[in-house]
Structures are given as C-alpha cells and as structure tokens.
C-alpha positions as CSV (number, residue, x, y, z in Angstrom):
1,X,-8.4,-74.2,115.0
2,X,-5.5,-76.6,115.8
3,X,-4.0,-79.0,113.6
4,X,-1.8,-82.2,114.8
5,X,0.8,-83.8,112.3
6,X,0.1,-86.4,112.4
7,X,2.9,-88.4,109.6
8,X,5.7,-87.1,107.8
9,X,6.2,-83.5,107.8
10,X,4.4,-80.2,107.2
11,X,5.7,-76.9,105.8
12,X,3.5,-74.0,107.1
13,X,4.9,-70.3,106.7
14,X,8.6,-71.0,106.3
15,X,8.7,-73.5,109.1
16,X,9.1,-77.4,109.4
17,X,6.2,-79.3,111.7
18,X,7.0,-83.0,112.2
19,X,5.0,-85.6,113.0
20,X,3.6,-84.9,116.7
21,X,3.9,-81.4,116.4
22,X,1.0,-79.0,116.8
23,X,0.3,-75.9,115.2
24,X,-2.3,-73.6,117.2
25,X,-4.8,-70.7,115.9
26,X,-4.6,-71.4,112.3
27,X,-7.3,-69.3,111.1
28,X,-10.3,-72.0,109.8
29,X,-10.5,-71.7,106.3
30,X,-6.8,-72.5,106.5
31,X,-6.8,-75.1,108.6
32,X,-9.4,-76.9,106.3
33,X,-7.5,-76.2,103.2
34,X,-4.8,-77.5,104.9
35,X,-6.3,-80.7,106.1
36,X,-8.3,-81.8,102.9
37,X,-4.6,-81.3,100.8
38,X,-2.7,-83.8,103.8
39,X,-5.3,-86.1,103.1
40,X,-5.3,-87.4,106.8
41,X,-1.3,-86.9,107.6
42,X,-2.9,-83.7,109.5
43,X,-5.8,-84.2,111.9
44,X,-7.7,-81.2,113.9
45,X,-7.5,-81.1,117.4
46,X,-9.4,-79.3,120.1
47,X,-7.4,-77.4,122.5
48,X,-9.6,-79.0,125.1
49,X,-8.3,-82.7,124.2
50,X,-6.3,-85.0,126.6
51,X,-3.0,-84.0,126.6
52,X,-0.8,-87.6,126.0
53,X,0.8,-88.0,129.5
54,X,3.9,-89.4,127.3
55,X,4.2,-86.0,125.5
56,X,2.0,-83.2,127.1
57,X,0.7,-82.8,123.4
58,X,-3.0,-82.9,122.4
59,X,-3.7,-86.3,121.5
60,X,-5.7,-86.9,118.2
61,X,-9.3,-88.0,118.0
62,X,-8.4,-91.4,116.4
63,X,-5.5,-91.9,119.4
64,X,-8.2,-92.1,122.2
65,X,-9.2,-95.4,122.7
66,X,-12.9,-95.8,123.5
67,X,-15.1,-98.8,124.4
68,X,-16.4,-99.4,120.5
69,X,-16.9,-102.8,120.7
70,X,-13.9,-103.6,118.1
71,X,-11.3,-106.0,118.3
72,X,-10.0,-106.6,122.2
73,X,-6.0,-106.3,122.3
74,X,-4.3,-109.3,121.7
75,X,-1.1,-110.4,123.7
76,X,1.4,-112.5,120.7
77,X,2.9,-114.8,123.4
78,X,-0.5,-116.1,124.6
79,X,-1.8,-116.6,121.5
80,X,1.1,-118.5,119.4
81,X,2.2,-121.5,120.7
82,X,4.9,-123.9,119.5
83,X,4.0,-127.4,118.0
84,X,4.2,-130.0,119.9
C-alpha cells in the first residue's frame, strides 16, 4: 500500500516524510496502523491515482474534484461589492 502525507510530518524507520511526500510498499497491516494513529494527516493512495501535474506525486482521494453536486467555486471579486 501507499500512504500520502498529507499535514505535518511523519517519522517512518529513521526517516523524515513531509507533507506531500509519498511512502510506497508499506506492508498493509502497517500502513493501517499507521493511518488510524495520523488520524487523517496520512491518507492511502493507489499507485494507479492521477499524478498532480504540479508535482508528478499521486494526488489524494479527497484532492480530486468530482461533479458532487456541492458548493460551485466562488470568485471573491464578483461576489463583494463596495457600498454605494
């Protein structure tokens, strides 16, 4: 399995992972343990995810934006307006 930091940063076997780094093969067991102590600062990814054209890293589940019928973006400058 492969885990994304997501926040802060993660020690795993001697070694620092920040936020956007991604650890690959963690053996399953471990990578659950792992993701149930982050308490959603690590997320797992699939190695088949889209890769973030920004930072050719796996993007997370939550960073893909799908058609859910949430809240449309919002652009400030349209939607504040000065009193007149």
């Amino acid at each position: 399995m492969d885990l994304l930091v997501a926040k802060f940063t993660l020690r795993y076997n001697g070694k620092d992972y920040k936020a956007g780094d991604v650890l690959k093969g963690i053996d399953d067991d471990k990578a659950r343990t792992i993701i149930r102590i982050a308490d959603g600062d690590v997320i797992a990814v699939n190695s088949t995810d889209v890769e973030s054209p920004e930072t050719g890293k796996p993007q997370a589940d939550a960073d893909i934006v799908e058609n859910d019928g949430g809240i449309p973006p919002v652009d400030p400058k349209k939607t504040v307006s000065r009193g007149k």
